[in-house]
Backbone as CSV, one residue per row, in Angstrom:
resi,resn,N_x,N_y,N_z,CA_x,CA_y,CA_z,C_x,C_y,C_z
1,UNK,99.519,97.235,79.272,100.832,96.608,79.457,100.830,95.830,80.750
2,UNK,101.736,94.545,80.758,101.594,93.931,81.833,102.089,94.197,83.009
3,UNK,101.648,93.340,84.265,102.011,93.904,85.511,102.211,92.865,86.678
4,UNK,102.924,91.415,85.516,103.619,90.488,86.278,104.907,89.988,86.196
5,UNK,106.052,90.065,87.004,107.242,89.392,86.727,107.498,88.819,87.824
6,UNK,109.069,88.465,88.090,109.473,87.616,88.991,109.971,88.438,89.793
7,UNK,110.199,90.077,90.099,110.750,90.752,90.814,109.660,92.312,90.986
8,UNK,110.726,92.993,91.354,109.845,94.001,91.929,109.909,95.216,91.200
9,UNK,110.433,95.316,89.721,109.787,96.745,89.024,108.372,96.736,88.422
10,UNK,107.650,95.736,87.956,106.572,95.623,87.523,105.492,95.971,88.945
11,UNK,105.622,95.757,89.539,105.242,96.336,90.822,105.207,97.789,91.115
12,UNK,106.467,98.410,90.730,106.500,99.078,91.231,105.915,100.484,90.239
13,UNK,106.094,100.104,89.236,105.019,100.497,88.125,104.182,100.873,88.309
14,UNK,102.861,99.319,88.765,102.336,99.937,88.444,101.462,99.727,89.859
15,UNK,102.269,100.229,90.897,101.886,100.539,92.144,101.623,102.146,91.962
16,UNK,102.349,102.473,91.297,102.501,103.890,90.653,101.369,104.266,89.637
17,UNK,101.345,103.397,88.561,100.111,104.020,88.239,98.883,104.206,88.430
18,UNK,98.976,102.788,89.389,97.497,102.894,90.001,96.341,102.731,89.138
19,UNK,95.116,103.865,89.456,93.835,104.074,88.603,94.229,104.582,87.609
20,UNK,95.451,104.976,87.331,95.550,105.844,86.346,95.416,104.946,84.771
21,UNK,95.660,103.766,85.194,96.334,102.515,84.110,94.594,102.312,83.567
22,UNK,93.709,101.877,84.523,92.235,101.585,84.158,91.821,103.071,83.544
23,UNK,91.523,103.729,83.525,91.190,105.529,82.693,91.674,105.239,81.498
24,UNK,93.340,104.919,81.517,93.796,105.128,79.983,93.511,103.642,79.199
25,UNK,93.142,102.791,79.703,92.648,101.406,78.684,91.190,101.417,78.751
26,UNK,90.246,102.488,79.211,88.518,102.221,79.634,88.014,102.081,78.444
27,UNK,88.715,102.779,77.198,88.028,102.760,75.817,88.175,101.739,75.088
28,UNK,88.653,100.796,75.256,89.532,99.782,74.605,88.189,98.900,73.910
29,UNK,87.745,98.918,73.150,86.924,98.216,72.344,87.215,96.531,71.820
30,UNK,88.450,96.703,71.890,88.904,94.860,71.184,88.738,94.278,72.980
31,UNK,89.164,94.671,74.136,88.750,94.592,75.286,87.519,93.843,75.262
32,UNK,86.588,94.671,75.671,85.496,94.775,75.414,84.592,93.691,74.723
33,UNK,85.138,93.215,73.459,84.701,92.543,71.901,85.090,91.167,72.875
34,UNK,86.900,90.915,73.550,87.192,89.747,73.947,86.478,88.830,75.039
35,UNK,85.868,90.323,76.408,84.926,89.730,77.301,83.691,88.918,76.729
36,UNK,82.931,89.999,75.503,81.791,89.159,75.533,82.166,88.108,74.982
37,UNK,83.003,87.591,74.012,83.423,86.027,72.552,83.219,85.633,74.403
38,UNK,83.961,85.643,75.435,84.275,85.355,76.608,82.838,84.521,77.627
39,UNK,82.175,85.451,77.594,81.122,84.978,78.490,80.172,84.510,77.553
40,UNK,80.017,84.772,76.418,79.398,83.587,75.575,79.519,82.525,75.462
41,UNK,80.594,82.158,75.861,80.765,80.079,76.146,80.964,79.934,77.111
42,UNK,80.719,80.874,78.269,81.009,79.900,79.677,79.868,79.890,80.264
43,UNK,79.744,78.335,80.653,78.872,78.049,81.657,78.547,79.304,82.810
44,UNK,77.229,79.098,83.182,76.957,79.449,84.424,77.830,79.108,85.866
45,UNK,78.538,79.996,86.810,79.181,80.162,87.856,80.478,79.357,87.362
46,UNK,81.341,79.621,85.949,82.387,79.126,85.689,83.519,79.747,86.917
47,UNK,84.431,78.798,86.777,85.615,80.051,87.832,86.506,80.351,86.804
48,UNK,87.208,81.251,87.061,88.086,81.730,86.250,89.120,82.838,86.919
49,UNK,90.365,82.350,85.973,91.833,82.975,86.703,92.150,84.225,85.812
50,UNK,91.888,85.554,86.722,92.610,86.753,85.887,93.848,86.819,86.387
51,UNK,95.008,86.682,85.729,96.316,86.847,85.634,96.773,88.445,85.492
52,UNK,97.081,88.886,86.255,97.786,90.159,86.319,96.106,91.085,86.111
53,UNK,95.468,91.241,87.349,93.882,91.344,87.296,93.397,93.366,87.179
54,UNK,94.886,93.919,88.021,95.144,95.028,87.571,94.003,95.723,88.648
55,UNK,93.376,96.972,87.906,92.248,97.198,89.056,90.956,96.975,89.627
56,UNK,90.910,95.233,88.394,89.391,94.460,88.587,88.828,94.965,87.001
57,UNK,89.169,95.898,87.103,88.179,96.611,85.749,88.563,97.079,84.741
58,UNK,87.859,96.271,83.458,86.711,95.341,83.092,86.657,94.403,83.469
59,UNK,88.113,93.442,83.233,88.053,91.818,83.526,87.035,91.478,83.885
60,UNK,87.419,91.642,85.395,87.190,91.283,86.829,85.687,91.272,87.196
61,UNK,85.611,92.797,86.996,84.049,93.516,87.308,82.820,93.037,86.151
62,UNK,83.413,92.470,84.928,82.286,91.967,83.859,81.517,90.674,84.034
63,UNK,83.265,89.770,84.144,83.413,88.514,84.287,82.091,88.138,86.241
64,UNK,82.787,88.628,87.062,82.077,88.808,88.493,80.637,89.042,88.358
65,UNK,80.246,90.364,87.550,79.014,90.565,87.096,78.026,89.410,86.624
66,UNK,78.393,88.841,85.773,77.627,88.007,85.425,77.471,86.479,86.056
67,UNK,78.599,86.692,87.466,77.950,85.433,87.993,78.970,84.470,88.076
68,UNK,80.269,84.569,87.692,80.651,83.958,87.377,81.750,84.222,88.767
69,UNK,82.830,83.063,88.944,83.569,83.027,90.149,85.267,83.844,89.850
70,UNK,85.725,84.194,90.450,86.873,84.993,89.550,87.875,85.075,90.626
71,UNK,88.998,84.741,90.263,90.273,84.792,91.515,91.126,85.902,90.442
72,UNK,91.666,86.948,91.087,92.532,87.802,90.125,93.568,87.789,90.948
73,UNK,95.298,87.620,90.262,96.436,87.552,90.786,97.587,88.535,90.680
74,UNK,97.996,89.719,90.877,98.544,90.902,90.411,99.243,91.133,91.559
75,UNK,100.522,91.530,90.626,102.032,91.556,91.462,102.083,92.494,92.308
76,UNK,101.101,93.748,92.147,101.156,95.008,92.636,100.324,94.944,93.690
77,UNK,100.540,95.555,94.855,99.809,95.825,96.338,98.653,96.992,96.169
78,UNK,99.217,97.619,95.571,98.059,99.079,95.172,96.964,98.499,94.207
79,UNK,97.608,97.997,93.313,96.057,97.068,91.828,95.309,96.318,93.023
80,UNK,96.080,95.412,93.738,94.983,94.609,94.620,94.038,95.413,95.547
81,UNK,94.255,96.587,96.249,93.509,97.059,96.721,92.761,97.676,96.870
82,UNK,92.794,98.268,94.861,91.785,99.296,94.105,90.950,97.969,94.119
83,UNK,91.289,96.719,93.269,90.523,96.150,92.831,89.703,95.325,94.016
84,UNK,90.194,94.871,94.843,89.313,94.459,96.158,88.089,95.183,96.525
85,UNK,88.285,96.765,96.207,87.317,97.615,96.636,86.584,97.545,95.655
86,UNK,87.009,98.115,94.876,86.042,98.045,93.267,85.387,96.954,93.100
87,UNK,85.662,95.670,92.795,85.217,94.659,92.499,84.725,93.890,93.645
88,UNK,84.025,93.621,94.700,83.884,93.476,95.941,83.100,91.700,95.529
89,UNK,82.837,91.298,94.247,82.238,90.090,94.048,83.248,89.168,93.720
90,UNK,84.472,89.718,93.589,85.668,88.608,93.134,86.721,88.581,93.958
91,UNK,87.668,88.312,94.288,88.718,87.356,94.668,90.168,87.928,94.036
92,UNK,90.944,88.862,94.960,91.863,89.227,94.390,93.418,89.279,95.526
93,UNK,94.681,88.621,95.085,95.257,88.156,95.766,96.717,88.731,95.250
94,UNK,97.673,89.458,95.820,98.322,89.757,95.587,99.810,89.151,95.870
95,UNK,100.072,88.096,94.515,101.237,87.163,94.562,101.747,87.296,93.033
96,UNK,102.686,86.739,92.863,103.943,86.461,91.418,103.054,85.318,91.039
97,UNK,102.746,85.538,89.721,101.529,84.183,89.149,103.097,83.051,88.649
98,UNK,103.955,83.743,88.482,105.589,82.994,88.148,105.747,81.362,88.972
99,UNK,105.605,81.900,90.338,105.467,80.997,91.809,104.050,80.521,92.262
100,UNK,103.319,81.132,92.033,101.920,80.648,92.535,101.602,79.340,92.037
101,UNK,100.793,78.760,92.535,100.404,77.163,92.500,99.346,77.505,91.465
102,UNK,99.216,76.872,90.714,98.379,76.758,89.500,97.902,74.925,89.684
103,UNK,96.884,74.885,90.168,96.352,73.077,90.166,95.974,72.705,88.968
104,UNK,95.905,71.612,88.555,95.958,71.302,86.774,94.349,70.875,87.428
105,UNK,93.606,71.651,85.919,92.301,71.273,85.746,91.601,72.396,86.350
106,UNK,91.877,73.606,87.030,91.260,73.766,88.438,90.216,74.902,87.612
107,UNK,90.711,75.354,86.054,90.209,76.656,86.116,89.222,76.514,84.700
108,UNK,87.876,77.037,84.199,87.098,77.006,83.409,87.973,77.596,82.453
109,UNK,88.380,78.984,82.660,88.952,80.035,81.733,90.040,80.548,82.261
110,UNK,91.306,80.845,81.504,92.109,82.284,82.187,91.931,83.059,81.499
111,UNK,92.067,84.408,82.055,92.350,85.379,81.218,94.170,86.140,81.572
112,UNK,94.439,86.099,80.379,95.846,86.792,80.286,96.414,88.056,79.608
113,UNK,95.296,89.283,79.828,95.122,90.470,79.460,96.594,91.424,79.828
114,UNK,97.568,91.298,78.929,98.230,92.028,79.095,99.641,92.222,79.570
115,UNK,99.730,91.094,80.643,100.112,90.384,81.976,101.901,89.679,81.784
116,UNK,102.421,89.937,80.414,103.569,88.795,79.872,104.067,89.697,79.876
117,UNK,103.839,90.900,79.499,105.090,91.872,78.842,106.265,92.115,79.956
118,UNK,106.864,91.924,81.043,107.432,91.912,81.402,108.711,90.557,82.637
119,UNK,107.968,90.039,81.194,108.284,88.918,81.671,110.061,88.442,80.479
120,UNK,110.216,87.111,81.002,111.177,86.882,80.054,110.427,85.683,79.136
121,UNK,111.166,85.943,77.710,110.676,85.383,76.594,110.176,83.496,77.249
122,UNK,111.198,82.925,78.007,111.235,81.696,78.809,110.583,81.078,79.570
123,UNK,110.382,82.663,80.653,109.026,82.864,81.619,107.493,82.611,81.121
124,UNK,107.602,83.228,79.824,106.589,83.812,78.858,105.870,82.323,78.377
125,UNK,106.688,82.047,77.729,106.232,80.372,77.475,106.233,79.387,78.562
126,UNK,106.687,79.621,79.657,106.585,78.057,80.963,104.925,78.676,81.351
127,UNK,104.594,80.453,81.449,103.712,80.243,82.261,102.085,80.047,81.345
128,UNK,102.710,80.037,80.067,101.057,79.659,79.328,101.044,78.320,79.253
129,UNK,101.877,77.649,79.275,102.035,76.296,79.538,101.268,75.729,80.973
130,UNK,102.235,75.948,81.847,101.142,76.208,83.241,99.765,76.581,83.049
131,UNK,99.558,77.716,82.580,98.425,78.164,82.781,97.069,77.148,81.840
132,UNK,97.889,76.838,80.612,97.125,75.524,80.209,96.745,74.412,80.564
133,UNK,97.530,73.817,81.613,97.454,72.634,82.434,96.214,73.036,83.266
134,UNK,96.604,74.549,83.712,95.523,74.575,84.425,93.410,75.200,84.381
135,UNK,94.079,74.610,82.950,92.446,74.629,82.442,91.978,73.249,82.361
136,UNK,90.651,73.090,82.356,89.968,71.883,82.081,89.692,71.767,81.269
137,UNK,89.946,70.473,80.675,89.706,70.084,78.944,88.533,70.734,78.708
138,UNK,88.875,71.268,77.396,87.778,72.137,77.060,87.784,73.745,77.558
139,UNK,88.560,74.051,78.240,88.630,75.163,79.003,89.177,76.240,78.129
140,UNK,88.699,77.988,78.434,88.851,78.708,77.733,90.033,79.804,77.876
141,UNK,91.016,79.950,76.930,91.945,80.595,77.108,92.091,82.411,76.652
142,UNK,91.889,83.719,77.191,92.024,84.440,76.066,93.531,85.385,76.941
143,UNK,94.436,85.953,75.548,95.480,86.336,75.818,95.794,87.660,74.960
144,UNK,96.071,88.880,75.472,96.425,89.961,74.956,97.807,90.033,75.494
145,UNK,98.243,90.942,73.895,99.936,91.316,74.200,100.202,92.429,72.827
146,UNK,101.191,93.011,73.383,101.807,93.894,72.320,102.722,93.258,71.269
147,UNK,102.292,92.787,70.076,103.038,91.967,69.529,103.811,92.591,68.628
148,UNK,105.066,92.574,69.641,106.692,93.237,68.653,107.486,92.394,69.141
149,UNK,108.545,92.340,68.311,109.855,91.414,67.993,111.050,92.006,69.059
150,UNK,110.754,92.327,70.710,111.631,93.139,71.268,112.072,92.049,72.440
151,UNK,113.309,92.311,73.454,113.864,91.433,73.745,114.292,92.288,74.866
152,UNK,113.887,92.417,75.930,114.472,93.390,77.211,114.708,95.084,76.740
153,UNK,113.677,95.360,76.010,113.870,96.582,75.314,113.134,97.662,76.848
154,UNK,114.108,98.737,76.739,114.101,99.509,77.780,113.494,100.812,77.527
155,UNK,111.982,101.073,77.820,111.052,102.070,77.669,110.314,102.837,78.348
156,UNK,109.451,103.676,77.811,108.726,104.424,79.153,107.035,104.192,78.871
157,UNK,106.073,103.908,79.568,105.327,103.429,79.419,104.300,104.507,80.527
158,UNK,103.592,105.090,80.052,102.596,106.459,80.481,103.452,107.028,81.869
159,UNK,104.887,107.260,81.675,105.641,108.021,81.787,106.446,107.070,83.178
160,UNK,106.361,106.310,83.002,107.045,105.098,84.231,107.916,104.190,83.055
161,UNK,109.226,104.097,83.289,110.321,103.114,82.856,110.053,101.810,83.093
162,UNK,110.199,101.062,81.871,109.859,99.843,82.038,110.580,98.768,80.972
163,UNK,110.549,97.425,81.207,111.497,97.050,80.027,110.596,96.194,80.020
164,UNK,111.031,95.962,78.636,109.452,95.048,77.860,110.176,93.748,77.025
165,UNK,109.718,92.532,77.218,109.915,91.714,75.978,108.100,91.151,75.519
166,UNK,108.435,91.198,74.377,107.339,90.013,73.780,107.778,89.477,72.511
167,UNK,106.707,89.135,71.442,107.107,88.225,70.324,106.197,88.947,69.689
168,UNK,106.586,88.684,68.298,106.373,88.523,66.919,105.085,88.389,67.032
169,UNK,103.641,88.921,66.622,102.502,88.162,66.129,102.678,86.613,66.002
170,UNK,103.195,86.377,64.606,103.572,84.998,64.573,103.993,83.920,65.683
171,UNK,104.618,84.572,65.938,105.409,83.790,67.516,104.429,83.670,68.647
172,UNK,103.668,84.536,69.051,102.752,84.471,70.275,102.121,83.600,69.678
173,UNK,101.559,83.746,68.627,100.679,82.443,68.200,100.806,80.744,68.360
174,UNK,102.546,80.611,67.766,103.166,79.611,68.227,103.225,79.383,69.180
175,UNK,103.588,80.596,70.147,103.065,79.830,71.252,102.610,79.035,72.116
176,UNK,101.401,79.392,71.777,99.910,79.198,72.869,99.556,77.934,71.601
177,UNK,99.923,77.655,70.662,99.604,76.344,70.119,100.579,75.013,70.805
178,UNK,101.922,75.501,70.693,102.715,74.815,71.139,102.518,74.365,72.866
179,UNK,101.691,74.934,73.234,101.021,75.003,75.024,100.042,73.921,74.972
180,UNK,99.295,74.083,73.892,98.322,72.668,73.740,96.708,73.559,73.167
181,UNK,96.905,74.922,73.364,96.157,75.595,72.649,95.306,75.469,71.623
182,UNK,94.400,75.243,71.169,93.450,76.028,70.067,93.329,77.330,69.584
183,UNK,93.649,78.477,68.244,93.345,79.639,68.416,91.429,79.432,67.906
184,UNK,90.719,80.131,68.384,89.109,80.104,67.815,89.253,81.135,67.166
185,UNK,89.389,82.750,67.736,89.695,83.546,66.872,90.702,84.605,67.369
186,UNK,91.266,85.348,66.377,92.211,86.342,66.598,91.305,87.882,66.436
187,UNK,92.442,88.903,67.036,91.971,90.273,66.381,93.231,91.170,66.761
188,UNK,93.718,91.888,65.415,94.557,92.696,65.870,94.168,94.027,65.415
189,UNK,95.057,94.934,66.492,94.040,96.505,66.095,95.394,97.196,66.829
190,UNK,95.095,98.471,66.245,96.191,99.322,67.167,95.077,100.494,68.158
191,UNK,95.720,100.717,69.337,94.796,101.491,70.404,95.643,102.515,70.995
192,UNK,95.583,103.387,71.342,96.254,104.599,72.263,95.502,105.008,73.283
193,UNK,96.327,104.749,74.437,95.918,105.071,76.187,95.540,106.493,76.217
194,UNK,94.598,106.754,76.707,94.170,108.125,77.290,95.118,108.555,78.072
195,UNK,96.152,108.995,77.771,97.096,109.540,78.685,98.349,110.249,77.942
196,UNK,97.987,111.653,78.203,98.975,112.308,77.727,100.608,111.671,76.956
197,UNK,101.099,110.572,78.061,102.601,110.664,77.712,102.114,109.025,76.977
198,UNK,100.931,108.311,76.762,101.123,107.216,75.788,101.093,107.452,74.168
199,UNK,101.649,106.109,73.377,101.532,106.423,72.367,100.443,105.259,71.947
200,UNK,100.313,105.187,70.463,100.038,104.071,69.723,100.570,102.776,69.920
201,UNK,99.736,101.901,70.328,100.683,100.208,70.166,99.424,99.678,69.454
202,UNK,100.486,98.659,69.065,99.769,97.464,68.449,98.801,96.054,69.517
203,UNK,97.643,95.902,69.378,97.249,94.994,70.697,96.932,93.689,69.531
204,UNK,97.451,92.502,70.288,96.851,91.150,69.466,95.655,90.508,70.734
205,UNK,94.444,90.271,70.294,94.010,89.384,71.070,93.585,87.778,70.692
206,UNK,94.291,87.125,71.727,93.960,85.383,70.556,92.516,84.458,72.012
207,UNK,91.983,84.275,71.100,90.472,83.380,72.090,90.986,81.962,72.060
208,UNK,91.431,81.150,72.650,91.575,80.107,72.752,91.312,78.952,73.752
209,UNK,90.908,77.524,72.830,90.465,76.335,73.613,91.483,75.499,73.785
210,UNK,91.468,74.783,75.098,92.436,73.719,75.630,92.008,72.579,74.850
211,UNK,92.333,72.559,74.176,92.781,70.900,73.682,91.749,70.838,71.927
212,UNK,91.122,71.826,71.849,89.972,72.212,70.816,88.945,71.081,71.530
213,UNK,88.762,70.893,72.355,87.493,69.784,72.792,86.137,70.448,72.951
């Protein structure tokens, strides 16, 4: 679940959960499946923007691994400073990706693992938009989300309160087309967090090219 908005409960989240958040997603196999589709088309020393980067790991630590340049942006003070340590080959900066300067062209790939759900439906669409600009033609997009039809729905999330919007399958899709998107491929699967108080969700992941070039 994501861990960017324009204020300070997503923060405070998951300032709170800390390591605990990386343990309960470590098994995540569609994860996993999305890095490699991932580093299979990128150039050597691509850069690339993790959006809501969390504690570096996988993203961070796969993407870094292999060479590649990696700036991660996460709302939370505690994610940045697991992941600074942890990930010691990448680049992690703790700001609102909402406000942050996004330069058009600047980035090979983003990754957007997770990172919307607490956002607003409005927010949700200006910042894949943004975040499209700020790929280079041809540039690679991949985006995970819990795809339900909910709208400021007020929940508990591995035992921390949280309010969630996202979209429809259908709709996220629209989306990120309507952004200027390509989908290459999809995968949807349902996964459950290693953690006592999570349940079952539904995860969509969509691989996508800027402009299909």
């Amino acid at each position: 679940m994501g861990d960017e908005t324009h204020g300070s409960p997503a923060a405070a989240v998951f300032d709170a959960l800390g390591g605990d958040y990386e343990k309960a997603f470590a098994s995540s196999a569609a994860h996993r499946a999305s890095l490699t589709w991932l580093l299979e088309r990128l150039s050597p020393g691509s850069t690339v923007l993790d959006v809501g980067s969390g504690t570096g790991r996988p993203t961070a630590a796969t993407l870094a691994g292999a060479g590649h340049k990696v700036l991660g942006v996460d709302v939370s003070p505690v994610m940045v400073e697991i992941a600074s340590r942890q990930v010691p080959g990448a680049e992690f900066r703790c700001d609102d990706i909402l406000r942050s300067p996004l330069p058009e062209g600047a980035y090979d790939a983003v990754c957007v693992y997770f990172s919307l759900l607490q956002m607003t439906r409005a927010e949700q669409e200006g910042l894949v938009r943004r975040l499209t600009a700020a790929l280079r033609p041809g540039g690679l997009l991949v985006l995970a989300t819990v795809p339900l039809d909910v709208e400021e729905f007020d929940g508990v999330f591995m035992g921390q309160p949280v309010r969630v919007t996202s979209f429809a399958a259908q709709d996220v899709i629209g989306m990120v087309r309507e952004a200027g998107l390509t989908v290459e491929w999809e995968e949807s699967t349902m996964f459950t967090p290693s953690h006592p108080e999570a349940r079952p969700e539904p995860h969509l992941f969509l691989h996508c090219r800027n402009g299909g070039a």
